[in-house]
N, C-alpha and C positions, 0 to 999 in steps of 0.2 A: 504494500500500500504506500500510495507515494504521501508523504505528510504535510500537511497544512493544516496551519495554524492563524487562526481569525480573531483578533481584541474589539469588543466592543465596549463602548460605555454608555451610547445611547440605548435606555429600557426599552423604547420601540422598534430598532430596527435588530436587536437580539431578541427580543419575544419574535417576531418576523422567520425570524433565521431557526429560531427554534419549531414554531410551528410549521413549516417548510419542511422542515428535516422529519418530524415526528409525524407530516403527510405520507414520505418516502416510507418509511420501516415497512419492514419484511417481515422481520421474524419477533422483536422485544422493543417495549421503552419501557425502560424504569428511570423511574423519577424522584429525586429527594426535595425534600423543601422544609424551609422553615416556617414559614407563611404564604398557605394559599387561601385567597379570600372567594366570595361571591361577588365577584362584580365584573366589570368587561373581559377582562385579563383571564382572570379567572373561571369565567365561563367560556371562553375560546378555548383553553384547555383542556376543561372540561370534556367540553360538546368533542375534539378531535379526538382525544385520545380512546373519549368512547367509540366512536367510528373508526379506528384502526380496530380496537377492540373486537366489535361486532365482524369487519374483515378475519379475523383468526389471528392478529398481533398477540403476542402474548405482553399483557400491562401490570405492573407495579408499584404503587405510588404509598411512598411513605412522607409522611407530615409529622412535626411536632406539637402536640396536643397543646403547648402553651402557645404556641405562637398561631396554631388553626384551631379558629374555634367553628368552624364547619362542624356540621351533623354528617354522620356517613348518609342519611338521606340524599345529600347533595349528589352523590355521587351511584344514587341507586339502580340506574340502568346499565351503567359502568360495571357495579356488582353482578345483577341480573347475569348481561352475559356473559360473567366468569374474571373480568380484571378484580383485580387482587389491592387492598388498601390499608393501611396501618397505622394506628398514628402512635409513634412514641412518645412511652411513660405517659400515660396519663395519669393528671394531677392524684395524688393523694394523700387523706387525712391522718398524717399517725403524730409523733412524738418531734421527729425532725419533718416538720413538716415543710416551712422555707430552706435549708439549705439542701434538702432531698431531690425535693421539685425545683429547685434551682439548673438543676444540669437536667440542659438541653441537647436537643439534635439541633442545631444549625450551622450543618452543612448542604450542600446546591449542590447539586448535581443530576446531569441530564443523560443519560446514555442508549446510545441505540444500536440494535444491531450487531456490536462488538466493531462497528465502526468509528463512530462521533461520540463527544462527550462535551459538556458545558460544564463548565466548574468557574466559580465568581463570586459574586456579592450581591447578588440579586436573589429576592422574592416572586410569587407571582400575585402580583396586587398589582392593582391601575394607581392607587394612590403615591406610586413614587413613579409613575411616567415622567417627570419630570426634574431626578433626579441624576445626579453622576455615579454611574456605576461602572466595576469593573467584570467579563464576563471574558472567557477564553471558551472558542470554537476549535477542540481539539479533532483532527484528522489521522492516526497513526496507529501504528499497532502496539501502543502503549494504552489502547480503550480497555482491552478486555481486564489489567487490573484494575481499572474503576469500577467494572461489570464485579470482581468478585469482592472489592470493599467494599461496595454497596451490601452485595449479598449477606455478607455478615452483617451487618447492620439492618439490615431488612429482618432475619432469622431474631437476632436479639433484639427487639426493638422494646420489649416490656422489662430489661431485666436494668436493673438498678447498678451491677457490680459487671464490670466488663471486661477487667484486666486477665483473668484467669482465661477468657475464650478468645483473647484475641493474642494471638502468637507471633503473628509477622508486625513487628514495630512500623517498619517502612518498606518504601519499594523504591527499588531504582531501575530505571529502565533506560539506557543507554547514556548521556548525560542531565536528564528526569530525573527527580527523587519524587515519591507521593509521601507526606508524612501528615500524618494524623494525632489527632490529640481526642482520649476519652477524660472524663471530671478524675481530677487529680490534684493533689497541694503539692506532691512532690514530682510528678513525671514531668508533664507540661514540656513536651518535646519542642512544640513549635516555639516556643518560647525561647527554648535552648538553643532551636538551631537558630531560629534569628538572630540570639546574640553572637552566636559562632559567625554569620556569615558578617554583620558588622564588626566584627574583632577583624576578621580578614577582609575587608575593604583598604585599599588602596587611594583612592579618588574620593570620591564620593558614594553617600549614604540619601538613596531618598525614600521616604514613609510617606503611604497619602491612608490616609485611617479614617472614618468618619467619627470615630470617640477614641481619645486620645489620653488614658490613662495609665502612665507607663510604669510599671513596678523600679524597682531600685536597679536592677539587674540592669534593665533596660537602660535606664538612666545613664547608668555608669560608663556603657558600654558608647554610647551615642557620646559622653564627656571625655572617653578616653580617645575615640577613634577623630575629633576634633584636636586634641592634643599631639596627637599624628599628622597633624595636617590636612585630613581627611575632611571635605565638604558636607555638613550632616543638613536636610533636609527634609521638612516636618508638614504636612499639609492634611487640613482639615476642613471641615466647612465653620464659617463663622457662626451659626446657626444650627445643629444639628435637629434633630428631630426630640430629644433625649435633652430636655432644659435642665435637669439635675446635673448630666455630664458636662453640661458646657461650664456649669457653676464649678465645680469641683476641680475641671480639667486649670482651669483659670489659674489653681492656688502651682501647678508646674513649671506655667511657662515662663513667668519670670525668672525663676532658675536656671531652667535648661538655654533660654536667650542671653543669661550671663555664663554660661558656660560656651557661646558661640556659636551654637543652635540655630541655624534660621526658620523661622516658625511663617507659615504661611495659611491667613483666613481663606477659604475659599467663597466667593459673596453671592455670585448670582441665585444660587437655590442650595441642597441639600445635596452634600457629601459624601457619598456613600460607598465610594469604593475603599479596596481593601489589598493595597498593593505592599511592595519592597523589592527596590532595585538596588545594585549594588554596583556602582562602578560600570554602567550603564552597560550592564553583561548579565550579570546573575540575576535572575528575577524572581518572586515569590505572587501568587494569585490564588486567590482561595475564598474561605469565608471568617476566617476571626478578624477580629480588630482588636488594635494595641493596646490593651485593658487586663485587667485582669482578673475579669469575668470570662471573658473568651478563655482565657491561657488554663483558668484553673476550675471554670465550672461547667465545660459547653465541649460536646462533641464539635469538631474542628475538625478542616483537610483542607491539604492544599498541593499546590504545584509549583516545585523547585526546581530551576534548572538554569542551564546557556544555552541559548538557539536565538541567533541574531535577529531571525524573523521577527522573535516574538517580543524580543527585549527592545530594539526598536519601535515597536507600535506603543510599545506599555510608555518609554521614554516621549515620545510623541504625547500620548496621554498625557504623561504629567507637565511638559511643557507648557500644556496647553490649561493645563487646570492651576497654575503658577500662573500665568498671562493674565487669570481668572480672580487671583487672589488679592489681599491686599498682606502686606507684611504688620508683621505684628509690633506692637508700638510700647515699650518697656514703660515710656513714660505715664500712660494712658491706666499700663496694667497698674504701676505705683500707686497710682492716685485712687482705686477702684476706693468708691466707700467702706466703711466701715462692718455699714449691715454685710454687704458681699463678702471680708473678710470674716465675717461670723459664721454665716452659712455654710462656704467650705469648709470651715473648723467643723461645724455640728457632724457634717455629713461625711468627715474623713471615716472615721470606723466602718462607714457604708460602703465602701470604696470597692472593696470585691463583688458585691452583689448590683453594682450600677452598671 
């Protein structure tokens, strides 16, 4: 299979691409998500994947019970003729009840065929049409380990404890790595390797995150590799969706901008991709954000690797979402009121669960 590899960050013309592809299927789509809603978006999904289905497609589709608050009625004609739906962990009452139900499925991914795969930053909901997002159109014969990390995920999707059934840490597949992250305080792989690949950056370090809560580790590493010489760059939306994170994120970035940090608001709209480039080579795509609620309480994956094609488009991306930004203003952060120094105070002990 010859490879290609397609970056989107417009939500309309990757839903386009996606519904396109999932026209085509032969033989499977499975489908992960973290949030699918009832509305435009999510009723085109719907409506197709049941009509592959009624073809003889064989369907799949796992959801996360906090982030889909769907009835499987939505999807009852879809059941009818035999596709198949899941939704992981659903909420429950016991003794740990908030940090239990805290770990999530959110990870994305689209797979068909043992052809194509989507992996990114995107939901299926209309309400972020209008959002920046990051989404990779993979082509290669690197699909079919998506096809089996899904499956295991699919298989477990009620069990609470995941470490013991899952054996293969990561995958690597020619200069690809696939590395995933189950709720953990101590593994938190992606975590690890991103600071691995920022310890080894040369040049430049660029992060585009829509919630930008960086543990110590992180910190240090972003303060060390600047100390290096290393160009470190930090982009988010000025505005997120998540008013708590923005407050929170706030009490950072005067440090990290005294440490050299160039910090960039993203202003037109909402934020939402989920990248890391390194020396405008090594690239990362996936679904966590730099927090760390991703890193230590949220099923996680992503895609690590060097292919020019792809690191090119992603570096375009950011260009272009920098062009977009306004840089961040130390003096502006100094003078923030009082009450705004309060609240990040109040709300730091909350910091892993935002």
């Amino acid at each position: 299979m010859f490879p290609n590899y397609t970056f989107f960050n417009d939500p309309m013309k990757f839903y386009n691409a996606m519904l396109d592809d999932i026209g085509r299927a032969k033989k499977y789509i499975y489908l992960e998500t973290y949030r699918f809603n009832n509305d435009s978006i999510g009723v085109k999904f719907r409506d197709l994947i049941t009509k592959k289905c009624r073809e003889g497609v064989e369907v799949k589709l796992l959801m996360d019970s906090w982030g889909t608050s769907l009835p499987s009625s939505f999807f009852a004609e879809l059941i009818k003729l035999g596709g198949e739906i899941r939704y992981y962990q659903k909420i429950k009452f016991f003794w740990d009840f908030f940090t239990k139900n805290h770990k999530r499925n959110h990870r994305k991914l689209l797979i068909i065929d043992d052809k194509i795969n989507y992996i990114g930053s995107a939901n299926l909901t209309d309400y972020s049409l209008n959002w920046r997002e990051s989404v990779l159109r993979i082509e290669s014969d690197i699909v079919p380990h998506f096809k089996k990390l899904f499956l295991q995920h699919y298989e477990m999707y009620n069990k609470y404890t995941f470490e013991k059934q899952f054996q293969i840490r990561k995958i690597t597949h020619g200069r690809f790595e696939i590395v995933r992250d189950i709720p953990s305080l101590t593994k938190q792989r992606i975590r690890k390797k991103y600071v691995e690949l920022i310890r080894q950056a040369n040049s430049e370090v660029i992060i585009e995150t829509p919630y930008f809560l960086p543990s110590f580790y992180i910190r240090k590493a972003l303060a060390d590799a600047v100390k290096r010489g290393v160009m470190v760059k930090v982009i988010m939306p000025k505005h997120s969706d998540v008013g708590l994170v923005d407050i929170l994120r706030t009490r950072y970035l005067g440090p990290l901008h005294k440490n050299g940090i160039q910090l960039f608001l993203y202003t037109p709209h909402n934020l939402h991709a989920k990248l890391l480039l390194i020396d405008k080579q090594v690239f990362s795509v996936g679904s966590p954000n730099f927090d760390y609620r991703s890193f230590r309480f949220q099923h996680e994956i992503v895609l690590i690797g060097e292919n020019e094609s792809v690191s090119s488009q992603i570096w375009e991306h950011m260009r272009e979402t920098m062009e977009n930004s306004v840089k961040f203003s130390y003096e502006i952060w100094h003078k923030r009121s009082a009450m705004h120094r309060f609240i990040e105070l109040i709300i730091v002990p909350f910091r892993h669960l935002l």
